[in-house]
C-alpha positions in Angstrom: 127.1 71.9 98.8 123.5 70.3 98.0 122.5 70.8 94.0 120.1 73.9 95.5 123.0 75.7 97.3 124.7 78.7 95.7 128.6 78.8 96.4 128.0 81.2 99.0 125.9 78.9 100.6 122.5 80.3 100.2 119.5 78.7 98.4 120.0 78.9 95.2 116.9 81.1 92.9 115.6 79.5 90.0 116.0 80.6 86.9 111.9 81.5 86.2 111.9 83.6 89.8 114.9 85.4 88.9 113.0 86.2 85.6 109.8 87.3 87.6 111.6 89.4 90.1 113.4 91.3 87.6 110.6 92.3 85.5 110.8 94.7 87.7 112.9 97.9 86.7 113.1 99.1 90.6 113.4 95.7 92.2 116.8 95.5 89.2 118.3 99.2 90.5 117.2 97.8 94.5 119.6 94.6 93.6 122.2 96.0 91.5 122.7 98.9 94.0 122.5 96.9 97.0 125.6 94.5 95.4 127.5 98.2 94.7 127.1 98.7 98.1 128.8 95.4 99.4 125.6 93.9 99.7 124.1 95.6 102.6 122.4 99.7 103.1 120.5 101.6 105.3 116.7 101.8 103.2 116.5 105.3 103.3 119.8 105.8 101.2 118.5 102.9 99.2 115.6 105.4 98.4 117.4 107.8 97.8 119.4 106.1 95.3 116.2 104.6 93.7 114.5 107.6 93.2 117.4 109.5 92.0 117.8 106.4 89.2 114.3 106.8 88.7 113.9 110.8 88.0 117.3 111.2 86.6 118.9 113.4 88.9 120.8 113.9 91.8 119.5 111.7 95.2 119.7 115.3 97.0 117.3 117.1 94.2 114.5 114.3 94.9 111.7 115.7 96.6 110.3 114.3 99.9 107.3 113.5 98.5 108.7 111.0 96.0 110.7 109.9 98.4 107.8 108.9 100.5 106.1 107.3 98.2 108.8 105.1 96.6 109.3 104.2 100.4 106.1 102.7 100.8 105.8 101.0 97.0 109.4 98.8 98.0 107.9 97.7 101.3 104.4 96.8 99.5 105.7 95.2 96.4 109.5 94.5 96.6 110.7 93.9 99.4 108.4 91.6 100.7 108.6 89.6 97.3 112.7 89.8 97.2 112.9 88.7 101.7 110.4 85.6 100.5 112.6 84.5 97.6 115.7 84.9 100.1 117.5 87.2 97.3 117.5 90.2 100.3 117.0 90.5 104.2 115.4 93.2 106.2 116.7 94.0 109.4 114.0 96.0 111.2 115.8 97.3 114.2 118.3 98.5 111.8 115.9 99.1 108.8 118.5 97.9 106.7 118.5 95.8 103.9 121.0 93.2 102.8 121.5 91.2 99.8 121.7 87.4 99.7 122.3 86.7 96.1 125.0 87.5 94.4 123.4 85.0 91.7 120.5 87.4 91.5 122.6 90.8 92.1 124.4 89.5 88.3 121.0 89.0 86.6 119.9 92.5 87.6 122.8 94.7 86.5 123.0 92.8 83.6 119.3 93.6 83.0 119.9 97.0 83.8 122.6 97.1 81.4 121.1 95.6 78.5 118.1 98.4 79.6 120.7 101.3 79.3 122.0 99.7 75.8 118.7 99.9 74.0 
C-alpha cells in the first residue's frame, strides 16, 4: 500500500479536501447516509433521505417539489465535487451512487454529530 492508498485501497483524501467537502451540511448527510446504507443507494432514496434530514420530517411527507430541486442542487454542486475527489461514484445506467471512502464517510458523521451536539 503506497503512502496515498487508504486500507481499502482507494486514494487516500487529504485532510484540507475532506475539510472543504464537508463544509457542506448536505454533502455530510449524502456521506454519512450513504456509509448507513453499506456504502451504495439508489439517488432518488438518497433524496429522499436528504430532504427529509433537511425539513425535519418524514422522507414520505417531502413534497415533490423539494424533492426536485434538491435533485438537481446534488448533481450541480455535490456530486460532481464528491465523483472528482473519488469519495463517491455515480453509476448512470443505474443512477446509483456509491461511496468510496470510508475515511471520508467518518469525518462526515462525525461532523454531523458534533452539528446535532451544539
Amino acid at each position: 500500500m503506497s503512502p496515498q492508498q487508504s486500507p481499502t485501497g482507494s486514494a487516500a483524501v487529504p485532510e484540507d479536501v475532506i475539510g472543504e467537502l464537508l463544509d457542506s451540511r448536505r454533502r455530510c448527510l449524502l456521506i454519512d447516509h450513504l456509509a448507513r446504507e453499506d456504502g451504495e443507494l439508489v439517488v432518488e432514496d438518497l433524496v429522499a433521505a436528504i430532504s427529509a434530514a433537511e425539513e425535519g420530517c418524514d422522507p414520505s411527507s417531502v413534497d415533490d417539489r423539494t424533492r426536485t430541486e434538491i435533485r438537481a442542487e446534488l448533481f450541480q454542486q455535490d456530486i460532481p465535487k464528491l465523483a472528482a475527489t473519488g469519495v463517491v461514484e455515480y453509476d448512470s445506467m443505474l443512477d446509483k451512487l456509491r461511496l468510496q471512502s470510508s475515511e471520508v464517510a467518518s469525518h462526515a458523521a462525525s461532523a454531523l454529530t458534533e452539528e446535532s451536539d451544539a
